[in-house]
Structure formats: structure tokens, C-alpha cells
Predicted model as a PDB file, atoms N, CA, C, CB and O in Angstrom, pLDDT in the B-factor column:
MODEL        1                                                                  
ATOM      1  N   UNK A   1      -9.037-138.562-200.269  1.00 69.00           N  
ATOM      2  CA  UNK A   1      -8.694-139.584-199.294  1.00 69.00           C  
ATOM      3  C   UNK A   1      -7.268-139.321-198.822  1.00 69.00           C  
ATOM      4  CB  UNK A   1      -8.842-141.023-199.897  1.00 69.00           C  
ATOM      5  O   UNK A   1      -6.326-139.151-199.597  1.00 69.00           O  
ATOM      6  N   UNK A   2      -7.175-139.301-197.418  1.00 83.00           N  
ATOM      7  CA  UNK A   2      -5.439-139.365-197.348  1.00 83.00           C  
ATOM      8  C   UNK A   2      -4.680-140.298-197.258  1.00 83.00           C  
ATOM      9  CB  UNK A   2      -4.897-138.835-196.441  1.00 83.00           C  
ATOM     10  O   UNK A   2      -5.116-141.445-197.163  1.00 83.00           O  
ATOM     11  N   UNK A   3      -3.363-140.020-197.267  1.00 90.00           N  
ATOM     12  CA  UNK A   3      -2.574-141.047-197.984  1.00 90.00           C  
ATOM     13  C   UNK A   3      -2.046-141.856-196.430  1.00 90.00           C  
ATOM     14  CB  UNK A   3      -1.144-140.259-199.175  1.00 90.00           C  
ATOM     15  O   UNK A   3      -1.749-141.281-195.382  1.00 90.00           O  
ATOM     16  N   UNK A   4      -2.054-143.398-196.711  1.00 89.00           N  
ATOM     17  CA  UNK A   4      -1.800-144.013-195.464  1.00 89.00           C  
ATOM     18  C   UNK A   4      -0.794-144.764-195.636  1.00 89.00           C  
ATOM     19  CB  UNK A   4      -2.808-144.712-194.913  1.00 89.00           C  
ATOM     20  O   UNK A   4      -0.646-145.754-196.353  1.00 89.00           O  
ATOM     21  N   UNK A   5       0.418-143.840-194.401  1.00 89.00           N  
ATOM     22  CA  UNK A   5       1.791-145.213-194.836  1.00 89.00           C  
ATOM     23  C   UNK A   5       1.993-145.660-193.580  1.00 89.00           C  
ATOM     24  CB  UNK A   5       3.581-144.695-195.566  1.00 89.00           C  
ATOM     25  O   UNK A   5       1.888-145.064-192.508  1.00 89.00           O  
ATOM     26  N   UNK A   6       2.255-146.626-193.794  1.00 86.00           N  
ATOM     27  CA  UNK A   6       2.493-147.570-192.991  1.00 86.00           C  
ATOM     28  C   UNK A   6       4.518-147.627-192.669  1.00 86.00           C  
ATOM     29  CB  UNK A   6       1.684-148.979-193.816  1.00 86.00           C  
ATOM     30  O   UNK A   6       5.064-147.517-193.767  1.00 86.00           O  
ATOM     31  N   UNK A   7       5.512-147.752-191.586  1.00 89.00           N  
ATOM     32  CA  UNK A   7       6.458-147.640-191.289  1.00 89.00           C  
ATOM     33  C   UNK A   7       6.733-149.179-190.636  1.00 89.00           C  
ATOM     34  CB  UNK A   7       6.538-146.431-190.607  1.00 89.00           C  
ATOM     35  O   UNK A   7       5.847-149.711-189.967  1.00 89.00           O  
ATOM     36  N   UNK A   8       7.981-149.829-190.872  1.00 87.00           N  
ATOM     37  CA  UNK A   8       8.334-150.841-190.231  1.00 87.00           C  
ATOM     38  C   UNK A   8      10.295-151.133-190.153  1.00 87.00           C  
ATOM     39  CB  UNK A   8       7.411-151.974-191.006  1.00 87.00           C  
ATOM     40  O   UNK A   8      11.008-150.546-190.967  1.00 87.00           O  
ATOM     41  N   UNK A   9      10.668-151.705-189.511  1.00 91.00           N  
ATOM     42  CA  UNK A   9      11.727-152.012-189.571  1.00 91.00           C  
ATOM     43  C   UNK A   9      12.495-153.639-189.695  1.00 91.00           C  
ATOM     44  CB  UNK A   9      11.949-151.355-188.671  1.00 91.00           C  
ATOM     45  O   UNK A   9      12.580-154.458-188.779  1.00 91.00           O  
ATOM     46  N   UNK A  10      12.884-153.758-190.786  1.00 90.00           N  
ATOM     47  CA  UNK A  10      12.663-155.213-191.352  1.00 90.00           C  
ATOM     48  C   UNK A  10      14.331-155.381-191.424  1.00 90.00           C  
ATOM     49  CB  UNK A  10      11.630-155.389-193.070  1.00 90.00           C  
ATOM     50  O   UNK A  10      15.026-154.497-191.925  1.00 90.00           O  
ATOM     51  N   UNK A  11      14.908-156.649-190.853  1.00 94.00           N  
ATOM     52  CA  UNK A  11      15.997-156.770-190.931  1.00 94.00           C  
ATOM     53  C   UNK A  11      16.450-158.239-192.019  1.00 94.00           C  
ATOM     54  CB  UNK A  11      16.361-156.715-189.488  1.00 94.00           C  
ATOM     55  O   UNK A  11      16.787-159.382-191.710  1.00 94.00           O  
ATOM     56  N   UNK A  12      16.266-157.560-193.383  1.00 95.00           N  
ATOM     57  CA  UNK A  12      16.655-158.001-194.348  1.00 95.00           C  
ATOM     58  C   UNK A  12      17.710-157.149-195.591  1.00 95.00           C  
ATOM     59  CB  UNK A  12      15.507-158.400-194.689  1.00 95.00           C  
ATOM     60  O   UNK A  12      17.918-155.940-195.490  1.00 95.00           O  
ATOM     61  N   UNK A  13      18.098-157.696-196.335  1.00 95.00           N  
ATOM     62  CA  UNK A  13      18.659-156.905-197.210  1.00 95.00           C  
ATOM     63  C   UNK A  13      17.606-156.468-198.469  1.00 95.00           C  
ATOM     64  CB  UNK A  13      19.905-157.642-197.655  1.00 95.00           C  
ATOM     65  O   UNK A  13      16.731-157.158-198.992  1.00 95.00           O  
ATOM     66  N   UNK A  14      18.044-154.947-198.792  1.00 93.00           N  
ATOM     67  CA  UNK A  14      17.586-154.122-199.150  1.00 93.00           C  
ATOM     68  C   UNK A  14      16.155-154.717-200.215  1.00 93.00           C  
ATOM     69  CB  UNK A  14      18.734-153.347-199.624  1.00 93.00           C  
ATOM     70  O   UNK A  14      14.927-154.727-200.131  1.00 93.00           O  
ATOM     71  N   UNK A  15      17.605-155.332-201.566  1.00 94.00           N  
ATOM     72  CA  UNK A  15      17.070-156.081-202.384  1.00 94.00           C  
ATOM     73  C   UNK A  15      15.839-157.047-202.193  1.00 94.00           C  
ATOM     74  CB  UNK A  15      17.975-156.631-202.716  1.00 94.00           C  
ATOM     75  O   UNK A  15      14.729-156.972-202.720  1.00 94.00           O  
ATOM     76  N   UNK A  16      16.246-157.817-201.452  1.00 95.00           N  
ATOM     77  CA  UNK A  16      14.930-158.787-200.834  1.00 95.00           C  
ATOM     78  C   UNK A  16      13.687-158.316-200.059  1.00 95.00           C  
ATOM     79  CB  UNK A  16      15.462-159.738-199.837  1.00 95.00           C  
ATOM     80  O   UNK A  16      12.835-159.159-199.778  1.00 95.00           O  
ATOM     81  N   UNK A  17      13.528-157.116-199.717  1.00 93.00           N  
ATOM     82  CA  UNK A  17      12.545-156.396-199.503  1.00 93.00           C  
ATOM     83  C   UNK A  17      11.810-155.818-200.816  1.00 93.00           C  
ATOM     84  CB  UNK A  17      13.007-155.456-198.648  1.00 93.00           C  
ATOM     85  O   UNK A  17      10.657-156.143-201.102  1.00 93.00           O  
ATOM     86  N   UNK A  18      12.584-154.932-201.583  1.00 95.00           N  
ATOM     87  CA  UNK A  18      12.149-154.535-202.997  1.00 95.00           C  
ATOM     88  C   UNK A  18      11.540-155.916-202.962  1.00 95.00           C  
ATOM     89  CB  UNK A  18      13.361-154.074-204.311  1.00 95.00           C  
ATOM     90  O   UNK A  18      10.536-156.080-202.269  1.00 95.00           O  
ATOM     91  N   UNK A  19      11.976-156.776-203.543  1.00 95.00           N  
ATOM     92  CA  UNK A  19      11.910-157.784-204.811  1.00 95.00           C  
ATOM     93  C   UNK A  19      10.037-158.708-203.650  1.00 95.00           C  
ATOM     94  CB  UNK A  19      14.249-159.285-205.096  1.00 95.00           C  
ATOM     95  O   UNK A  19       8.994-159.146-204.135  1.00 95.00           O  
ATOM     96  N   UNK A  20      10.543-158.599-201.909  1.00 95.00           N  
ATOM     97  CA  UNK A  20       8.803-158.887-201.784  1.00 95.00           C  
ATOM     98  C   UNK A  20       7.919-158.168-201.998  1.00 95.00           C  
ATOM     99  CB  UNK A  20       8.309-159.158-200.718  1.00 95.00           C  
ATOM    100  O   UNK A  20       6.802-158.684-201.973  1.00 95.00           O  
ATOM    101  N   UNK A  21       8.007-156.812-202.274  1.00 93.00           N  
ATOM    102  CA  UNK A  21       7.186-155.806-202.656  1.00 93.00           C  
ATOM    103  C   UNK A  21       6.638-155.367-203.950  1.00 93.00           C  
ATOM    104  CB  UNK A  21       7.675-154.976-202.284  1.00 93.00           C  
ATOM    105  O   UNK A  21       5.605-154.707-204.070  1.00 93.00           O  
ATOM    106  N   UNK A  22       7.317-155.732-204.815  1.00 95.00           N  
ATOM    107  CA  UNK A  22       7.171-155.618-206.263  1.00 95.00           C  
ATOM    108  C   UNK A  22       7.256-156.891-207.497  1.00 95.00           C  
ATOM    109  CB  UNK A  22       8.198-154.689-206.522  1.00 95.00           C  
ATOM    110  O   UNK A  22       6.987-156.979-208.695  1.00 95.00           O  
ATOM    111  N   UNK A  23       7.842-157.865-206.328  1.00 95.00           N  
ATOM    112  CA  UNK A  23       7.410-159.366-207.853  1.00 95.00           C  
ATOM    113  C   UNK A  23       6.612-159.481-207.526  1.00 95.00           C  
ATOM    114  CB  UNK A  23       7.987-160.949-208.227  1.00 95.00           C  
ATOM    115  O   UNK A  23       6.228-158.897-206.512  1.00 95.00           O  
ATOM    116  N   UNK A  24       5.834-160.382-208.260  1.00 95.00           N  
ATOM    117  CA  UNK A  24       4.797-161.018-208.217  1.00 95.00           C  
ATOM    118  C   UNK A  24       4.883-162.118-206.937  1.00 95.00           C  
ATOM    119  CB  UNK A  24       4.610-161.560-209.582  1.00 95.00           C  
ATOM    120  O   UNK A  24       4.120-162.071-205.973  1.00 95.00           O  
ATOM    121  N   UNK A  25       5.727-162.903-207.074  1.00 95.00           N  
ATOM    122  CA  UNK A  25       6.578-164.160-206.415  1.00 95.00           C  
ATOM    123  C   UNK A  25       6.558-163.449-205.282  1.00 95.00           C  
ATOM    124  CB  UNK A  25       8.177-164.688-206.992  1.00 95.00           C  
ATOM    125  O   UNK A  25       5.500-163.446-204.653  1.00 95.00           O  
ATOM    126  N   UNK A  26       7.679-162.707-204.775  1.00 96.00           N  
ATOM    127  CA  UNK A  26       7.391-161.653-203.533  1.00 96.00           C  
ATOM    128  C   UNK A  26       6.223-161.740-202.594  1.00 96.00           C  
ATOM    129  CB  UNK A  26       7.220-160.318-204.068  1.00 96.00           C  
ATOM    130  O   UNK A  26       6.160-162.284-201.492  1.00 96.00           O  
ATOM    131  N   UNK A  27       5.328-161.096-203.263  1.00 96.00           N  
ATOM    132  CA  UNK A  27       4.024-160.857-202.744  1.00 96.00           C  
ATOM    133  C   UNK A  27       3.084-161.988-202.859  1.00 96.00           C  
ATOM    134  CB  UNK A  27       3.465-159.738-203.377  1.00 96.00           C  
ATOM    135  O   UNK A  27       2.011-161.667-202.348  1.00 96.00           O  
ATOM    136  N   UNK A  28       3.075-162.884-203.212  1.00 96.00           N  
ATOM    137  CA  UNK A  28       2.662-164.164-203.421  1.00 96.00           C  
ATOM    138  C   UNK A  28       3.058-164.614-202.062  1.00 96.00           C  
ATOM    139  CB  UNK A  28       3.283-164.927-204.677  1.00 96.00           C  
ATOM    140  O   UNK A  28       2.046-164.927-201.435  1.00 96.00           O  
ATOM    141  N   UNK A  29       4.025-164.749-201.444  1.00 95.00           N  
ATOM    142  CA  UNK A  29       5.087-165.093-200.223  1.00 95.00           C  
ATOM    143  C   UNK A  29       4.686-164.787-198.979  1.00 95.00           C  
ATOM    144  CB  UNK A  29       6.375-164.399-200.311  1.00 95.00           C  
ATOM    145  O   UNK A  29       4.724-165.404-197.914  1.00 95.00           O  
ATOM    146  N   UNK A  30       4.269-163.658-199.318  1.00 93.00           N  
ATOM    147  CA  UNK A  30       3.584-163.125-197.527  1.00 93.00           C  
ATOM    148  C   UNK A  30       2.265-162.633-197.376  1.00 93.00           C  
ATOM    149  CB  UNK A  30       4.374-161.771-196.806  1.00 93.00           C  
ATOM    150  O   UNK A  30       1.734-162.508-196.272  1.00 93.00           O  
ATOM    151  N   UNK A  31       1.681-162.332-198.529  1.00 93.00           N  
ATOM    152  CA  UNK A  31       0.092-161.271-198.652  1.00 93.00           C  
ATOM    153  C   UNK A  31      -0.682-162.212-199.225  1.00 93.00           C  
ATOM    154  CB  UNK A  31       0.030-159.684-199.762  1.00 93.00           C  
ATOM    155  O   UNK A  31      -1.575-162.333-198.387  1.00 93.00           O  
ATOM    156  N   UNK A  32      -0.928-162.958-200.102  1.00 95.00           N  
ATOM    157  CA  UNK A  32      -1.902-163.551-201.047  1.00 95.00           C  
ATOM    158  C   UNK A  32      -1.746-163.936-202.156  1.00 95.00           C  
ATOM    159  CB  UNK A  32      -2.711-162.966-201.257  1.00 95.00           C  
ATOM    160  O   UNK A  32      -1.480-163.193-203.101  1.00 95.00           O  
ATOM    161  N   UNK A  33      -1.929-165.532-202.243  1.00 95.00           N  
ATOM    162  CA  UNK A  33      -1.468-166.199-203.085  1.00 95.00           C  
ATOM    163  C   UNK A  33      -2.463-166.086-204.581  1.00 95.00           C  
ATOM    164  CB  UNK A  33      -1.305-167.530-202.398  1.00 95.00           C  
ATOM    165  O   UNK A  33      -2.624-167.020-205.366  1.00 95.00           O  
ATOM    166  N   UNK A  34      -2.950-164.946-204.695  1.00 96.00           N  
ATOM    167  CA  UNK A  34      -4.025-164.436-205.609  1.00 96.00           C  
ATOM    168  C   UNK A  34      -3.734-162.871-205.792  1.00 96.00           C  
ATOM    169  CB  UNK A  34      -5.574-164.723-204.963  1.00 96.00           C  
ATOM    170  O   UNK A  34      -4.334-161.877-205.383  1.00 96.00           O  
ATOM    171  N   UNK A  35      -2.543-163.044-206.587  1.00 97.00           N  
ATOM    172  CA  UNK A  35      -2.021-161.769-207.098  1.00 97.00           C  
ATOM    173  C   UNK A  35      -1.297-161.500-208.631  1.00 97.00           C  
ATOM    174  CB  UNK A  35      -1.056-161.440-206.104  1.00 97.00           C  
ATOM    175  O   UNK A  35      -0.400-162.150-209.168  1.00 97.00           O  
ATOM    176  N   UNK A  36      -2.084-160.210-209.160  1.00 96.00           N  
ATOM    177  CA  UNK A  36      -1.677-160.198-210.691  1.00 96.00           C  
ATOM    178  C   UNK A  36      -1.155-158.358-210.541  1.00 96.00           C  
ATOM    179  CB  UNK A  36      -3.370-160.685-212.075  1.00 96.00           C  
ATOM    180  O   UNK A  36      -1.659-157.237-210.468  1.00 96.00           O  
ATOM    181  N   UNK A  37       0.180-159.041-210.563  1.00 96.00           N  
ATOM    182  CA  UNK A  37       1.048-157.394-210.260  1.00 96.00           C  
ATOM    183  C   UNK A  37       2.296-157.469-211.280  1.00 96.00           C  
ATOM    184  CB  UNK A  37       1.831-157.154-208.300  1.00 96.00           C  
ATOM    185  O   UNK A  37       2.672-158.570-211.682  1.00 96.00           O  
ATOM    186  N   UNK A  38       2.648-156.810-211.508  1.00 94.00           N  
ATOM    187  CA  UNK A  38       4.034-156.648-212.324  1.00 94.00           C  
ATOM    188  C   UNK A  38       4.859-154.962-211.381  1.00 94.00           C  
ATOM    189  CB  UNK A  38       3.484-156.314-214.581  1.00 94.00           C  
ATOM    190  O   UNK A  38       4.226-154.056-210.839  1.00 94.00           O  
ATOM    191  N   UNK A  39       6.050-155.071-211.483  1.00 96.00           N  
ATOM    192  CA  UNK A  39       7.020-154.098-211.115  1.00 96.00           C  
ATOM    193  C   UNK A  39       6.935-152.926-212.388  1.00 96.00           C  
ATOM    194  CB  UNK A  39       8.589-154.879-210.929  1.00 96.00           C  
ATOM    195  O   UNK A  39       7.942-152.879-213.095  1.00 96.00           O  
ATOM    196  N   UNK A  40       5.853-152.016-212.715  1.00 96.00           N  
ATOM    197  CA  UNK A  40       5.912-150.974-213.407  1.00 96.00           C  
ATOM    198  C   UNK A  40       5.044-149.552-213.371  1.00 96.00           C  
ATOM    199  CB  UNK A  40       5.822-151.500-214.396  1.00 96.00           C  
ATOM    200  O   UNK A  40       3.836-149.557-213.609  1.00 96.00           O  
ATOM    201  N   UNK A  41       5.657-148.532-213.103  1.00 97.00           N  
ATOM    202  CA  UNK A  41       5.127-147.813-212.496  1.00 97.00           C  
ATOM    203  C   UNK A  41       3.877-147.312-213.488  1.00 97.00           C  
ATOM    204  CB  UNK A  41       6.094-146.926-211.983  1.00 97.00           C  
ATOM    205  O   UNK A  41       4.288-146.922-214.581  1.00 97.00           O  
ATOM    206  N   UNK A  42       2.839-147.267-213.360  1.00 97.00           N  
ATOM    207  CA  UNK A  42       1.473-146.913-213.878  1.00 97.00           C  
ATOM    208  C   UNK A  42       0.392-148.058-214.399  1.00 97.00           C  
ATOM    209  CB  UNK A  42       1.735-146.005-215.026  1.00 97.00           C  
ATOM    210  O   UNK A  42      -0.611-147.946-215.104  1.00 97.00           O  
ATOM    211  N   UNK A  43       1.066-149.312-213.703  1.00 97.00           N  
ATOM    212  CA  UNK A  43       0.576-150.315-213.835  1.00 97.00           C  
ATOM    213  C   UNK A  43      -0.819-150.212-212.570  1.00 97.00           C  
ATOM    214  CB  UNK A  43       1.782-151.408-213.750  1.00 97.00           C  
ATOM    215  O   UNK A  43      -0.969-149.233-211.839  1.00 97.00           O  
ATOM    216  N   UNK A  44      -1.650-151.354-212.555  1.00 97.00           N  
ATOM    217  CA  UNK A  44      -2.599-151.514-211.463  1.00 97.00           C  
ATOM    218  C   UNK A  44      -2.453-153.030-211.409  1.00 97.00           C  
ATOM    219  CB  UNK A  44      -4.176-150.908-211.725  1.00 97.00           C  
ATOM    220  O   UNK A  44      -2.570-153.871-212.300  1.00 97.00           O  
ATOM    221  N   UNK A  45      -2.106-153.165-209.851  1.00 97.00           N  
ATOM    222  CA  UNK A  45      -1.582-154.655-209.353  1.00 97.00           C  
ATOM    223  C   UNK A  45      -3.101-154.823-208.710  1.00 97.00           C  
ATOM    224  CB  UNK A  45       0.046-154.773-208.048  1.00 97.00           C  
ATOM    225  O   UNK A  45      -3.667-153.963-208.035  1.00 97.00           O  
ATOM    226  N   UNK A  46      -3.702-156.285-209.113  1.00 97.00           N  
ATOM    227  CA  UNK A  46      -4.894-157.133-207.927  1.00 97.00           C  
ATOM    228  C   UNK A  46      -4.529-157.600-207.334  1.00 97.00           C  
ATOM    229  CB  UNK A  46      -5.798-158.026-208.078  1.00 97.00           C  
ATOM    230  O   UNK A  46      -3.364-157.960-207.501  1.00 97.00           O  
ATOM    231  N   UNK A  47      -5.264-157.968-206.142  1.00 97.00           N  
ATOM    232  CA  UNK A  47      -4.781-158.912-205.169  1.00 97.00           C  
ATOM    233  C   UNK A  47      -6.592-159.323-204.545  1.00 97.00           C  
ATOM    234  CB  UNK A  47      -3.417-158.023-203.842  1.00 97.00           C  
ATOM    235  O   UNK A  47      -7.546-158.615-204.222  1.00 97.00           O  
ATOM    236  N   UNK A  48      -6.371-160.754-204.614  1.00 96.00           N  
ATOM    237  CA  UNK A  48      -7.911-161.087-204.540  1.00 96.00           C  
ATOM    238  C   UNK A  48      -7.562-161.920-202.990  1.00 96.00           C  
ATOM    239  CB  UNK A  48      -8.710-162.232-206.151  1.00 96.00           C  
ATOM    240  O   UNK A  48      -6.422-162.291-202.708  1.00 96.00           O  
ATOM    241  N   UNK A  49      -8.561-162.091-202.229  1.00 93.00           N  
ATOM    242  CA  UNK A  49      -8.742-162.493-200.706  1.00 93.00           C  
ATOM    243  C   UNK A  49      -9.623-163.069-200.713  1.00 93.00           C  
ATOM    244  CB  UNK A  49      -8.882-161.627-199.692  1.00 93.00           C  
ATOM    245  O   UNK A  49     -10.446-162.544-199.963  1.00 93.00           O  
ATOM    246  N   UNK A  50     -10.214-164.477-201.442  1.00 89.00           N  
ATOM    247  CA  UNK A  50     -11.079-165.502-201.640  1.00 89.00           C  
ATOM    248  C   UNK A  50     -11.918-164.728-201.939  1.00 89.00           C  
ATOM    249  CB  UNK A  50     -11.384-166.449-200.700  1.00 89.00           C  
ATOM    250  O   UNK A  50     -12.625-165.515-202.568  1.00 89.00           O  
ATOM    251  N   UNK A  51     -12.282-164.068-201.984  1.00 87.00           N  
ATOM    252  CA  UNK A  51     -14.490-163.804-202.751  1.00 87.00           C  
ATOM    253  C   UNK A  51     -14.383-162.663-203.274  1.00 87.00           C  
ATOM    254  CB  UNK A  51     -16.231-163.550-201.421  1.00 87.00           C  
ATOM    255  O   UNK A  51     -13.777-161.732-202.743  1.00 87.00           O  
ATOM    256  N   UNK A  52     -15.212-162.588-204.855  1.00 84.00           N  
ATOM    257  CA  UNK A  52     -14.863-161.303-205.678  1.00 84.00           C  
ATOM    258  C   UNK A  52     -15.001-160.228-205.054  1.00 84.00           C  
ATOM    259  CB  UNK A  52     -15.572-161.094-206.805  1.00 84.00           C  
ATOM    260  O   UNK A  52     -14.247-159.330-205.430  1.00 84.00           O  
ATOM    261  N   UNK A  53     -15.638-160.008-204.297  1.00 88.00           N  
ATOM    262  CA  UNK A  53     -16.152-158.194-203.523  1.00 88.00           C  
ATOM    263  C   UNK A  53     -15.121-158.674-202.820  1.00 88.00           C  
ATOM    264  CB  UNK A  53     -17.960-157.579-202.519  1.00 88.00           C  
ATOM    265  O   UNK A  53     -15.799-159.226-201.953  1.00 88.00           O  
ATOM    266  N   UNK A  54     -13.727-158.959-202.426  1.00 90.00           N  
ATOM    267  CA  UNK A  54     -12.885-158.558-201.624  1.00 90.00           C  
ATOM    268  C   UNK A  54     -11.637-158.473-201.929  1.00 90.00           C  
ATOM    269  CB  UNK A  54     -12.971-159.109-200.755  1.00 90.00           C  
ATOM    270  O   UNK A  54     -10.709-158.434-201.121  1.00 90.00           O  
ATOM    271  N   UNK A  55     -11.517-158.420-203.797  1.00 95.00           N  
ATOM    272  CA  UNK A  55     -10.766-157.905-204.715  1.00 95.00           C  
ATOM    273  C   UNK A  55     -10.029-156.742-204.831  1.00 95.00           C  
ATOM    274  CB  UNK A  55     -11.325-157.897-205.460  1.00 95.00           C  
ATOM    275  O   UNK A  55     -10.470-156.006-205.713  1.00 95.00           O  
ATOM    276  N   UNK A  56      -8.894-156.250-204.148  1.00 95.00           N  
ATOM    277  CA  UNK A  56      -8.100-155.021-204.215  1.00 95.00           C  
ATOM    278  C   UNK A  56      -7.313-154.699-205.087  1.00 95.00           C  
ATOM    279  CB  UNK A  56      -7.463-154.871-203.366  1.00 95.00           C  
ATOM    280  O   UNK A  56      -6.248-155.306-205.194  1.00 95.00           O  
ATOM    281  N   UNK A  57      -7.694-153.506-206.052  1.00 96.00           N  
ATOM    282  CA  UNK A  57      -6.639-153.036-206.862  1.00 96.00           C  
ATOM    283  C   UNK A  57      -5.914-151.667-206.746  1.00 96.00           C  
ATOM    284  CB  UNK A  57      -7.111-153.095-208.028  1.00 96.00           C  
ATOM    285  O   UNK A  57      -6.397-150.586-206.408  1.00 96.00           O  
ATOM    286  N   UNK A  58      -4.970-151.890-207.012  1.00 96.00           N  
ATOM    287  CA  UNK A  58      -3.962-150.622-206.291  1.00 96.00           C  
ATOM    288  C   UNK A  58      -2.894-150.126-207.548  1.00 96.00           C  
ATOM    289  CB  UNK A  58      -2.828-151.357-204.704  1.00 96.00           C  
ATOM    290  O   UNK A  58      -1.995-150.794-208.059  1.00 96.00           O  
ATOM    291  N   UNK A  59      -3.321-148.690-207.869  1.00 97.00           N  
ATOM    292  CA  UNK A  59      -2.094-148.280-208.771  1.00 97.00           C  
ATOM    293  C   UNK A  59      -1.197-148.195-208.329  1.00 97.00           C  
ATOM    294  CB  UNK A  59      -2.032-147.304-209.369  1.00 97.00           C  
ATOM    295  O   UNK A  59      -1.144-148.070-207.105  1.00 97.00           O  
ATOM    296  N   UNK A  60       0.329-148.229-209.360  1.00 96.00           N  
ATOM    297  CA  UNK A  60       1.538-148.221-208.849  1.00 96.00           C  
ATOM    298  C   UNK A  60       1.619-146.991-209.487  1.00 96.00           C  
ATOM    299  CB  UNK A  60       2.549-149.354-209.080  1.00 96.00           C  
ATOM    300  O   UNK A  60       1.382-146.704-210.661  1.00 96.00           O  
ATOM    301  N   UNK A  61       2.073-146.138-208.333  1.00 96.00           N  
ATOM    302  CA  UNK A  61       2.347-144.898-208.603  1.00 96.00           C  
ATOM    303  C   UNK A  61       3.994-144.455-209.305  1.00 96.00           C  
ATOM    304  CB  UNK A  61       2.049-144.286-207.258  1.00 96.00           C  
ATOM    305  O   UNK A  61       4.394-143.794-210.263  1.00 96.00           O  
ATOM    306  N   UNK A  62       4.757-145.462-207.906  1.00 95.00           N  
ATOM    307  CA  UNK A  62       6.216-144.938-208.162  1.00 95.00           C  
ATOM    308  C   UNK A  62       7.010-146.039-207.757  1.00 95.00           C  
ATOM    309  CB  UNK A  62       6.656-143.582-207.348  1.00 95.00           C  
ATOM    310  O   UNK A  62       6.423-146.919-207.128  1.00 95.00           O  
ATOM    311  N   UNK A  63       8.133-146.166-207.968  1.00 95.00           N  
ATOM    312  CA  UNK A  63       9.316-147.593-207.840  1.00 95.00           C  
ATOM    313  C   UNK A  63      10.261-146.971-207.260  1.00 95.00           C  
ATOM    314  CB  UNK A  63      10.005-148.410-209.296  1.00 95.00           C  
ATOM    315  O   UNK A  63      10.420-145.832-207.700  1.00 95.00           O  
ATOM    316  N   UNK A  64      11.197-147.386-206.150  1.00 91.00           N  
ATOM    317  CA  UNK A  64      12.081-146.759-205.629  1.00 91.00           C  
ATOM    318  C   UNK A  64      12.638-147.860-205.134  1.00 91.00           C  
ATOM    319  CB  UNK A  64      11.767-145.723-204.831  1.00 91.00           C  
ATOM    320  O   UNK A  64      12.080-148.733-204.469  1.00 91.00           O  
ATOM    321  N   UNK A  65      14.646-147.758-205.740  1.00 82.00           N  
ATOM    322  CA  UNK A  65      15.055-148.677-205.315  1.00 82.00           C  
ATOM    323  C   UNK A  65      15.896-148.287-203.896  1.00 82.00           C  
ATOM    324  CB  UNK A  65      15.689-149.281-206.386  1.00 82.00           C  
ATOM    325  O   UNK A  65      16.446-149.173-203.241  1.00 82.00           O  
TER     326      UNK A  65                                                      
ENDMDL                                                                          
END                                                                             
């Protein structure tokens, strides 16, 4: 499968981008309030979108501050 990134330009500070991307709280904030993620790399974060078949889990590959 190839790899799909996505590019944006967000005028916040650095930190507060990390921290929506990788807390829990973060991502709770803007994506789905049905999320079981932690900030560690080889972890696998869910993120559920009301109905079980639409359950996404995504390894964390890498952390970059």
C-alpha cells in the first residue's frame, strides 16, 4: 500500500500541534471523541466513528518533536 501524507499549514505553536496529534486529549479535540491512543512509538492508537466496522487502528510508527 503506499504511504499517504497529507501536508497543511497550521498557525499554531509547535508544541500544541504535537500535543493535538499525540495525546489522547488532543485528538479527542478535533477527530473523535472515541479514541484509545497513547504517545509511544510501537504502540496501536483506535479511533472508533460510531459503529464497530468503522473502527480505525493505526500503528505508531515514529514520534517527532
Amino acid at each position: 500500500m503506499p504511504d499517504i501524507v497529507h501536508e497543511l499549514t497550521i498557525r499554531a505553536p509547535a508544541t500544541l500541534v504535537y500535543q493535538a496529534l499525540t495525546q489522547r486529549e488532543g485528538l479527542e479535540n478535533w477527530w473523535t471523541r472515541d479514541v484509545d491512543a497513547e504517545p509511544r512509538e510501537g504502540s496501536v492508537a483506535a479511533f472508533g466513528f460510531g459503529a464497530p466496522e468503522h473502527l480505525t487502528r493505526m500503528q505508531i510508527e515514529r514520534l517527532e518533536k
